[in-house]
C-alpha positions as a Markdown table, in Angstrom:
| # | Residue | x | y | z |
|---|---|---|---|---|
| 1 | Unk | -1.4 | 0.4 | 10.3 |
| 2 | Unk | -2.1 | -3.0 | 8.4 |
| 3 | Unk | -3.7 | -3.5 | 5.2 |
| 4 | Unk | -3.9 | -6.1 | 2.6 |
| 5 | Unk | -4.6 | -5.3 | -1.3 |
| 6 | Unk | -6.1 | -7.9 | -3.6 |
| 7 | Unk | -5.5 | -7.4 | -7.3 |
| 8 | Unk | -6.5 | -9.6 | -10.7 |
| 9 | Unk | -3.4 | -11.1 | -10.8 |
| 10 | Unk | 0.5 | -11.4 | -9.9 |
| 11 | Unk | 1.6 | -8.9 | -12.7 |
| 12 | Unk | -0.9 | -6.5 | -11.1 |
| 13 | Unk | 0.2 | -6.8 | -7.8 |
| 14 | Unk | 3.2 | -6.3 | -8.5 |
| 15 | Unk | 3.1 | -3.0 | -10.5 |
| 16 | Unk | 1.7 | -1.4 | -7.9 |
| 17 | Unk | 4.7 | -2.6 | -5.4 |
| 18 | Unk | 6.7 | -1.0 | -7.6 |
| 19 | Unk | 4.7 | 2.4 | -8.2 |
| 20 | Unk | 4.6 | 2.2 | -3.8 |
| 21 | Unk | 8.4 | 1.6 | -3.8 |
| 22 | Unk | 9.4 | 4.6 | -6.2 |
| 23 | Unk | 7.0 | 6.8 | -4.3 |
| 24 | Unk | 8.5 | 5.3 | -0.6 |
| 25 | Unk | 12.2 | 6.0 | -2.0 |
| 26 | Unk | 11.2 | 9.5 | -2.9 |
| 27 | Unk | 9.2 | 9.9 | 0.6 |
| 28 | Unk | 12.4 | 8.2 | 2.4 |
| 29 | Unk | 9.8 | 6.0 | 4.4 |
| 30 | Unk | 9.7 | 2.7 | 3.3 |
| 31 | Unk | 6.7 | 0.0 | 4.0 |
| 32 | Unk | 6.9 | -3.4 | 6.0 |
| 33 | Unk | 5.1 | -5.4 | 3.4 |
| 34 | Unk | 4.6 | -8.7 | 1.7 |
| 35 | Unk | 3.2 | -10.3 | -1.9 |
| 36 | Unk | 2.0 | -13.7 | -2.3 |
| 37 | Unk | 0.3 | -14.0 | -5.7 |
| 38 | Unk | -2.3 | -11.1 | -6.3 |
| 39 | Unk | -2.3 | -10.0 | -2.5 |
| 40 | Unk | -0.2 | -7.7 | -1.3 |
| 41 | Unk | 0.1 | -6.7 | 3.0 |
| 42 | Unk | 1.5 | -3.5 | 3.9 |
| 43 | Unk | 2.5 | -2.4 | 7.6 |
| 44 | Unk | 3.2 | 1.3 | 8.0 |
| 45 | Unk | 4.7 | 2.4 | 10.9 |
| 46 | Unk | 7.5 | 4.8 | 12.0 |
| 47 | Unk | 10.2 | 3.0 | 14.0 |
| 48 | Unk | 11.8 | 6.0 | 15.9 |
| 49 | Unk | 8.6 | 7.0 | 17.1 |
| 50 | Unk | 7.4 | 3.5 | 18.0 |
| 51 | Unk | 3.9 | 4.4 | 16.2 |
| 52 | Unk | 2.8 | 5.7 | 13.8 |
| 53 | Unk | 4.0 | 9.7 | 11.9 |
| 54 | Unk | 2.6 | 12.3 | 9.7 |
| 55 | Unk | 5.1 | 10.3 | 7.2 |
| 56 | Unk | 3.1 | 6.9 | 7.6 |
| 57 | Unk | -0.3 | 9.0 | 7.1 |
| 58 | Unk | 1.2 | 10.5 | 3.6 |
| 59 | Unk | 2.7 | 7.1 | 2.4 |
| 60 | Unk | -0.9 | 5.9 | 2.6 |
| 61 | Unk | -2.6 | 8.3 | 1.2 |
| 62 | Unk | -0.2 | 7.8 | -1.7 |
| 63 | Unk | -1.5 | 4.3 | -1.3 |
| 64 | Unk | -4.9 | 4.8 | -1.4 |
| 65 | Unk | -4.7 | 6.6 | -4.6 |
| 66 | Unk | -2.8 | 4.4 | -6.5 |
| 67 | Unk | -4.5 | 1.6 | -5.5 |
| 68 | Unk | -8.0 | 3.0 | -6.4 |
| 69 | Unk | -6.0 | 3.2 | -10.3 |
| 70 | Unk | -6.0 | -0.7 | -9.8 |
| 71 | Unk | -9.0 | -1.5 | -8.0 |
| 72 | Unk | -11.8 | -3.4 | -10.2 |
| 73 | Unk | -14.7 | -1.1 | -11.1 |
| 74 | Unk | -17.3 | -2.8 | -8.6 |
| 75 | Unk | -15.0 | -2.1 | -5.4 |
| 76 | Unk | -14.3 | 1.5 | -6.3 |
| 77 | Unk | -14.7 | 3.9 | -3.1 |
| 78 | Unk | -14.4 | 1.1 | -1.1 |
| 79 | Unk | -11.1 | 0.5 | 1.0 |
| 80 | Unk | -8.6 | -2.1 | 1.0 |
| 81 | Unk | -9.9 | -4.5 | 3.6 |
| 82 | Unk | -7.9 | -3.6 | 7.2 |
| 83 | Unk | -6.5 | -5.9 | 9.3 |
């Protein structure tokens, strides 16, 4: 499961990297992801299944929430764009 988050700036971006990272340390299932700028790409997948797990599904639900806390006012209920 791919998906890229845009944000207003660098600073945003990053905050919520570090909200998903608490929350992943806590979950014990950690993202595949990347940040250039204000865009951030997240993989979620569950190497010892070689898929994806019930743990991927929670980690981005997680996402989903705290990224709708970021998201500009004009793209709330919308998704992140999928890749």
């Amino acid at each position: 499961m791919t998906r890229e988050f845009v944000f207003g700036g660098f600073a945003e971006a990053f905050a919520f990297m570090t909200q998903i990272a608490l929350a992943a340390e806590r979950l014990d299932h950690h993202p595949e992801w990347s940040n250039v700028h204000n865009r951030v790409r997240i993989v979620l997948t569950t190497h010892d299944v070689h898929g994806l797990s019930t743990h991927d599904a929670t980690l981005s639900a997680l996402i989903d929430r705290v990224y709708a806390a970021f998201a500009p006012a004009e793209s709330a209920g919308r998704p992140a764009a999928a890749i």
